[in-house]
N, C-alpha and C positions, 0 to 999 in steps of 0.2 A: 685653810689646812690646819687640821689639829696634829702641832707638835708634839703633845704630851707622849705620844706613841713611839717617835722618834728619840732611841736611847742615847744615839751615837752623839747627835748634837755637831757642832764644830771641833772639838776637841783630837787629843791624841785618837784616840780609836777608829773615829772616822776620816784622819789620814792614812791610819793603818787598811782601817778596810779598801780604800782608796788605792793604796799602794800593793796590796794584793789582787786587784781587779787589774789594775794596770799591766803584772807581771804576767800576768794569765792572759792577760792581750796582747802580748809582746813576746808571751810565749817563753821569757826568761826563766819560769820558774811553770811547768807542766802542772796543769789541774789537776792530774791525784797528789799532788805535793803536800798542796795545802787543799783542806778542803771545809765546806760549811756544814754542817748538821743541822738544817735549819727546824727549827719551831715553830715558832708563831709573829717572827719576825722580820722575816722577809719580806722585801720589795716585790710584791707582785709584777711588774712590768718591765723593770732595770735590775733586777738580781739574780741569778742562776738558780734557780732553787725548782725547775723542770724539766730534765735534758741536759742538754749539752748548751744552751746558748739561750740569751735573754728573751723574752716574751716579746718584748717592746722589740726587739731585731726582726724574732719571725713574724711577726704580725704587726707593721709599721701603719696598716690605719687603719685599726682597732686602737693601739696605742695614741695617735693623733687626737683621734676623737675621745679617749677619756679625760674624765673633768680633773682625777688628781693623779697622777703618773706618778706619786708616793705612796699609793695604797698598798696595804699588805693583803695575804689572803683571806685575815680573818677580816679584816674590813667587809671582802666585798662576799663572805661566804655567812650567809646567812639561814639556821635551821637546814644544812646539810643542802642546800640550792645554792647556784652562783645568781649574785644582785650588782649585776654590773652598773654603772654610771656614768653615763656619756652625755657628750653635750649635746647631740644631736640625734634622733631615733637612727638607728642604722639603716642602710639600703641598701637595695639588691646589690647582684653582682659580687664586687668583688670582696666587700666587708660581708656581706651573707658568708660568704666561702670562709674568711679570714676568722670568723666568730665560728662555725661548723668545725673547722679548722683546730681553733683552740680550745675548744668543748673536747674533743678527740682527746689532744696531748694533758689537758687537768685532768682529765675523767678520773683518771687510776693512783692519782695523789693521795697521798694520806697524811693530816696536819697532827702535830701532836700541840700539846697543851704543856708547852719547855721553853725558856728560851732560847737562841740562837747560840751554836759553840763550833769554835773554828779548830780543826784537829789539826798538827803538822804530823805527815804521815811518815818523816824521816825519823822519828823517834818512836820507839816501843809506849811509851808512854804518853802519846800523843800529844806531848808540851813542847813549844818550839825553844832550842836552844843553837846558841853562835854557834857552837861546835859543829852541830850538825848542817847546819847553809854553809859554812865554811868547807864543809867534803864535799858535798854538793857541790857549790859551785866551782872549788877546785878541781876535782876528779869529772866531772859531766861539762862545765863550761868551757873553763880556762884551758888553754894550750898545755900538753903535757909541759914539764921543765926540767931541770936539775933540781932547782929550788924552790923551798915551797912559801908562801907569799905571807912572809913573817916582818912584823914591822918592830922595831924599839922605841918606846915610847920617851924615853927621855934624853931622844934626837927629836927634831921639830920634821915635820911631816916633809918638806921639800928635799931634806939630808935625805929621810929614806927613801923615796922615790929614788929621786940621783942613783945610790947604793943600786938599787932593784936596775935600774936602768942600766948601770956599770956590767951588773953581774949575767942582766942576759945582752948584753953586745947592742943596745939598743941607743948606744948614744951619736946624736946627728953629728960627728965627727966627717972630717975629711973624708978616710977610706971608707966608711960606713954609707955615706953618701954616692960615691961613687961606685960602691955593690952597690947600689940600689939604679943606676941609672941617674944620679941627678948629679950633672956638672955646676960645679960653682965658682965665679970668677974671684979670683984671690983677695983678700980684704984687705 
């Protein structure tokens, strides 16, 4: 496999990328939130960059049977044809369909010659900033409150929990316990 192509490498970014595929599978944070502009660097097989959902998902052997499942599309798009590479020639049935299949949903693609840029669509200016996952996930996730989920930094992390825990009535106290249904024999 030739790495030279792969920019991401092990590093920060490809946790990042990593950690927004995740939310998008978990659904914590909705696909137009964040979003890819892809270029010429897409994962052909395992990245969104056709649709709504991975290549590799809808067409699981097609996917099986290629030789590198990191290829991008410029890899396999050669002189305006697709040059696919598989280990095995295909065969009827149901990989004939799955390859008919996925000719269909490429067909109408258009690659640009850029590379890849990930937009957060919470800001006007497409750069992702704390402030704005912080409205987010406050106002769209988290439980309405009183209070809004403010930490002080030079209290040590366990103080402000406690605090936040005090203030919405959340601490496993005797009578707390006991609204909740859970008897406990005295210590």
């Amino acid at each position: 496999m030739d790495n030279s192509r792969r920019t991401l490498g092990g590093g920060v970014w490809a946790r990042i990328v990593g950690s927004i595929t995740k939310l998008h599978d978990t659904q914590m944070i909705s696909d137009d939130v964040i979003t890819r502009a892809l270029g010429d660097g897409a994962m052909f097989w395992t990245d969104r960059w056709c649709g709504t959902d991975r290549l590799g998902v809808l067409f699981p052997r097609l996917y099986a049977l290629t030789r590198d499942p990191d290829e991008t599309p410029r890899d396999l798009r050669v002189e305006a044809q697709w040059q696919f590479r598989w280990r095995r020639p295909i065969r009827g049935g149901e990989e004939t369909l799955q390859l008919q299949n996925l000719m269909v949903v490429i067909a109408s693609v258009s690659f640009y010659q850029r590379a890849d840029k990930w937009t957060w669509e919470l800001e006007t200016s497409g750069d992702f900033t704390v402030q704005s996952i912080r409205s987010y996930l406050d106002g769209d996730r988290l439980p309405v409150a009183a209070h809004s989920t403010r930490w002080n930094r030079s209290v040590p992390i366990k103080i402000n929990i406690f605090l936040w825990r005090v203030i919405l009535n959340r601490l496993p106290s005797r009578a707390q316990l006991v609204s909740r249904g859970i008897h406990m024999e005295s210590v």
